[in-house]
LOZABA-320006 format. One record per residue (C-alpha): residue in three letters; x, y, z. Coordinates in steps of 0.02 Angstrom, whole numbers, padded with zeros to 5 digits, always signed. Example, Ala and Ser with C-alpha at 12.3 -4.5 7.8 and 13.67 -1.06 7.14 Angstrom:
ALA+00615-00225+00390 SER+00684-00053+00357 
This chain:
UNK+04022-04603-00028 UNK+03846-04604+00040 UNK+03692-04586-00090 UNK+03519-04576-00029 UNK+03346-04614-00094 UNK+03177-04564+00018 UNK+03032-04648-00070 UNK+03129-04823-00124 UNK+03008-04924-00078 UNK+02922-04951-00234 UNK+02885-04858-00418 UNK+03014-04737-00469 UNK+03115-04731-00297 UNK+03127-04931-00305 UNK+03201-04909-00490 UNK+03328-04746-00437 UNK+03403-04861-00295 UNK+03425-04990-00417 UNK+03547-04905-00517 UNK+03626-04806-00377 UNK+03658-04982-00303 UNK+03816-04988-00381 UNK+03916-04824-00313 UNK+03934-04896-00146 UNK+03854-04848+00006 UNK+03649-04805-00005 UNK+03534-04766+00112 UNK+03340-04802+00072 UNK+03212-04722+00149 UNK+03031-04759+00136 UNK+02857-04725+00235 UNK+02834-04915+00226 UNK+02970-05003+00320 UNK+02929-05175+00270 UNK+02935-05126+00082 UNK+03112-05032+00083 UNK+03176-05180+00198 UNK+03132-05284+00057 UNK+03211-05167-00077 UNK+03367-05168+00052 UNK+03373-05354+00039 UNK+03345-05383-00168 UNK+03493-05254-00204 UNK+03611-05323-00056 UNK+03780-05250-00042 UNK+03805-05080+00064 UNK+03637-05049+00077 UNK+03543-04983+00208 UNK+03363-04969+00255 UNK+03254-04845+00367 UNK+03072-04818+00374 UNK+03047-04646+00367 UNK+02921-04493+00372 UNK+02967-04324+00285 UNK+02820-04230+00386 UNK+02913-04287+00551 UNK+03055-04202+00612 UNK+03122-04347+00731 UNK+03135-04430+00579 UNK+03230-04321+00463 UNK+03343-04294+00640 UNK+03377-04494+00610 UNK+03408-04479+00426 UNK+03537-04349+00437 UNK+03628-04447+00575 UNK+03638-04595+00481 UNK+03726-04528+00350 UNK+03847-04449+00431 UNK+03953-04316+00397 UNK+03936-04293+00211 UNK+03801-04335+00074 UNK+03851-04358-00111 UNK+03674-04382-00195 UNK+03524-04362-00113 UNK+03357-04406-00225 UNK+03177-04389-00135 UNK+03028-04450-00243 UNK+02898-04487-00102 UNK+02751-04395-00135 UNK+02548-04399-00137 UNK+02431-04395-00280 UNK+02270-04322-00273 UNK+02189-04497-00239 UNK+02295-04546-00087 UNK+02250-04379+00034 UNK+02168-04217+00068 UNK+02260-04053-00007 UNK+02350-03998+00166 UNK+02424-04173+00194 UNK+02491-04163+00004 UNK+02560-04013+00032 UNK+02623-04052+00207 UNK+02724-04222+00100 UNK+02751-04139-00064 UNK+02834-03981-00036 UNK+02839-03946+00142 UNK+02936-04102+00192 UNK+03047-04089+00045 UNK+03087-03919+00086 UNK+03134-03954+00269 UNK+03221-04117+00213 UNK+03335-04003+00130 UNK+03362-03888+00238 UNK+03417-04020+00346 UNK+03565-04090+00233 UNK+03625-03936+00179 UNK+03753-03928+00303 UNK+03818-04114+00229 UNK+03836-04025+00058 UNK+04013-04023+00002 UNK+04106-04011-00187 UNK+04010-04104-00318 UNK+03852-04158-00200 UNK+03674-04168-00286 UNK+03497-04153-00251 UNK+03382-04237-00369 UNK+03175-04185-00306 UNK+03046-04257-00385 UNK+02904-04124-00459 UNK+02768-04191-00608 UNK+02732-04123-00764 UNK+02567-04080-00693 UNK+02672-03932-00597 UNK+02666-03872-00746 UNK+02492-03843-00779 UNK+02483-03756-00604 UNK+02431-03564-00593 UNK+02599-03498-00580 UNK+02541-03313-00527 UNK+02636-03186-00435 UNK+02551-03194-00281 UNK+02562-03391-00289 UNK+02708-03396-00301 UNK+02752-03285-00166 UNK+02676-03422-00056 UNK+02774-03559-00133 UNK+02905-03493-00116 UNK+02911-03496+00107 UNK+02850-03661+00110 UNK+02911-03661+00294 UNK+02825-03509+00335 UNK+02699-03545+00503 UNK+02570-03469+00403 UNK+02598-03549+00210 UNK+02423-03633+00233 UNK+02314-03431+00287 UNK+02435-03358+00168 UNK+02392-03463+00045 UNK+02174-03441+00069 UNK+02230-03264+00077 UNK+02238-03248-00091 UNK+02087-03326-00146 UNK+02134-03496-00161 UNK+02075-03682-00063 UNK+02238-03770+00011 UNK+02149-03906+00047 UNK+02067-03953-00137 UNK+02179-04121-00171 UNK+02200-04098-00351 UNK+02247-03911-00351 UNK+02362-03955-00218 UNK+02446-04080-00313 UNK+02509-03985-00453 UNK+02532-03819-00364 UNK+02638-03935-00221 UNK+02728-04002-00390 UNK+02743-03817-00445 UNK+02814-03772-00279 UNK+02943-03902-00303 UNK+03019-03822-00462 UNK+03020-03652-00362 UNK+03100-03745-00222 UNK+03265-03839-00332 UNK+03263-03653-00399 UNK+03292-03559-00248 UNK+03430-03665-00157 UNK+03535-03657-00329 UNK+03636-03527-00252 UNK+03647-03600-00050 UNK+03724-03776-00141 UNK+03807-03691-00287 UNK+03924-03598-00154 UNK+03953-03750-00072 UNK+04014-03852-00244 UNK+03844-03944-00247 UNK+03695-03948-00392 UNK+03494-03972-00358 UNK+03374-04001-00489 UNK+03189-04068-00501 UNK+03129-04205-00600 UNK+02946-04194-00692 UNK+02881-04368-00718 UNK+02717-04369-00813 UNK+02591-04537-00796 UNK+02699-04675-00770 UNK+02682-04866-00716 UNK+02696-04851-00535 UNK+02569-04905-00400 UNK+02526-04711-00373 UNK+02480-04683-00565 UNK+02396-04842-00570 UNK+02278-04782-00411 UNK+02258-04608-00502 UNK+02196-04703-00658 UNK+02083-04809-00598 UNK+02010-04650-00497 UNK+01998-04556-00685 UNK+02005-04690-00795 UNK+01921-04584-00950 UNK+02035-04433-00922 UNK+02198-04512-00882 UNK+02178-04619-01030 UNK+02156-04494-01145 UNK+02329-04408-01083 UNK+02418-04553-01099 UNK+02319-04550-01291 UNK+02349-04382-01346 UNK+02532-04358-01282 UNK+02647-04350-01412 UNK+02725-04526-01385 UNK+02564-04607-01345 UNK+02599-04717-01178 UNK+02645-04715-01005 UNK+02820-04706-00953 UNK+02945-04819-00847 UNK+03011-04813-00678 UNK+03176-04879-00776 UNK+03168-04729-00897 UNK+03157-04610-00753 UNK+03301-04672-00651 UNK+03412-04673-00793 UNK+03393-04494-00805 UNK+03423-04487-00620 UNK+03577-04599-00639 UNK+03641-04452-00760 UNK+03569-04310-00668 UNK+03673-04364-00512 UNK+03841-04398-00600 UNK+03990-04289-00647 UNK+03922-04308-00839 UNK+03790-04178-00784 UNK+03923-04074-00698 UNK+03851-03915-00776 UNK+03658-03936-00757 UNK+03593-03874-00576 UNK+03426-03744-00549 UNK+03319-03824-00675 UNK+03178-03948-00692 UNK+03210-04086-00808 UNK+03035-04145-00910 UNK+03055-04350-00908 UNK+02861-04366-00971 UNK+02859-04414-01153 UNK+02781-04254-01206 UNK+02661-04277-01088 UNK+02649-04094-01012 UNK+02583-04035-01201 UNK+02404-04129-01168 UNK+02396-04098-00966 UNK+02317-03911-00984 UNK+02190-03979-01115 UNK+02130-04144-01033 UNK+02133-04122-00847 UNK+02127-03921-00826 UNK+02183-03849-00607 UNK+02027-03815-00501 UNK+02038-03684-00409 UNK+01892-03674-00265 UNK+01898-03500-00173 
């Protein structure tokens, strides 16, 4: 048994290891070697750590080697916010490199395998039109970027790449369902909404006045775990959720009802 995490170095992927930990082998992956090293040493065991780049394809290569000939779960929650890089780089992490990460351990698929990909509530709040998603949904095309400023829109705004890279990840678990349901395996996304980890705590202090009010006006009225997240994720990837594959599963509080009011998608053609 081999379970995988990309983006265990900290925040949500740090908390998903944790209670993968226990099935037996587990690969963590993580842009910042020293930190998943660290994570690698805290949770002992079978655990195995590898810096690692999803917008490289030498490193993906590695990836897939290590794990060998089969993959049971594989869970990628690396991403960029809107704070941390320009719109083309978010999309390049966010979507792109999930999408050829995928494609890349889809031959490792086999009965009862799972994909969990983390997407954000704020996907949500992205301008899902037809000719959108048309574009989302070849995120490998050679073109995705002209395609995309084809149609009006600026690839390279960082917010409105953030959610629409976020919307493109729902799209994405949507349209392998069938390519991993004929093999036995499920793929779902995961919508966080704000939640304690060093890349919502960057975004707040970037927008403290609107990220507040969010976390205000959301029907629970506070930011979420990392814990509260991976426990979904713990379910998500066992035989309890034998049935669920395709969708996106909302893990924000409520938070996606005060999104489109508070912090509205620009859109710069």
């Amino acid at each position: 048994m081999t379970n995988v995490v990309i983006g265990a170095g900290s925040g949500m992927g740090r908390a998903v290891a944790e209670v993968l930990a226990p099935r037996g082998r587990l690969i963590v992956a993580d842009v910042n070697g020293d930190s998943v090293n660290a994570v690698a040493e805290q949770l002992g065991g079978d655990v195995e750590a590898m810096a690692f780049d999803l917008t490289d394809r030498e490193s993906i290569e590695a990836l897939v080697a290590a794990i060998g000939d089969s993959v049971d779960a594989i869970v990628v929650t690396a991403a960029l916010s809107s704070s941390m890089a320009n719109g083309k780089r978010i999309f390049e992490v966010n979507l792109i490199g999930y999408a050829n990460l995928l494609a890349a351990v889809e031959p490792l698929l086999h009965e009862g395998s799972v994909g969990v990909i983390f997407s954000s509530e704020s996907g949500y709040s992205a301008p899902a039109t037809p000719a959108l998603v048309d574009v989302l949904d070849d995120p490998l095309a050679p073109d995705f970027f002209d395609r995309m400023a084809a149609i009006g829109l600026d690839p390279d705004h960082p917010s409105f790449a953030y959610s629409v890279s976020k919307l493109g990840v729902h799209r994405l678990a949507r349209n392998l369902v069938f390519a991993w349901g004929a093999k036995g395996a499920r793929i779902v996304s995961v919508s966080p909404g704000i939640n304690d980890t060093p890349m919502n705590r960057l975004d707040e202090s970037n927008h403290p006045e609107i990220m507040a009010e969010i976390i205000k006006s959301s029907p629970l009225g506070r930011r979420g775990t990392p814990a509260e997240v991976a426990e979904v994720v713990e379910f998500l990837t066992s035989d309890r959720a034998s049935l669920i594959t395709g969708s996106d599963v909302l893990v924000d509080g409520g938070m996606v009802h005060s999104i489109p009011k508070h912090a509205p998608v620009t859109i710069e053609g």
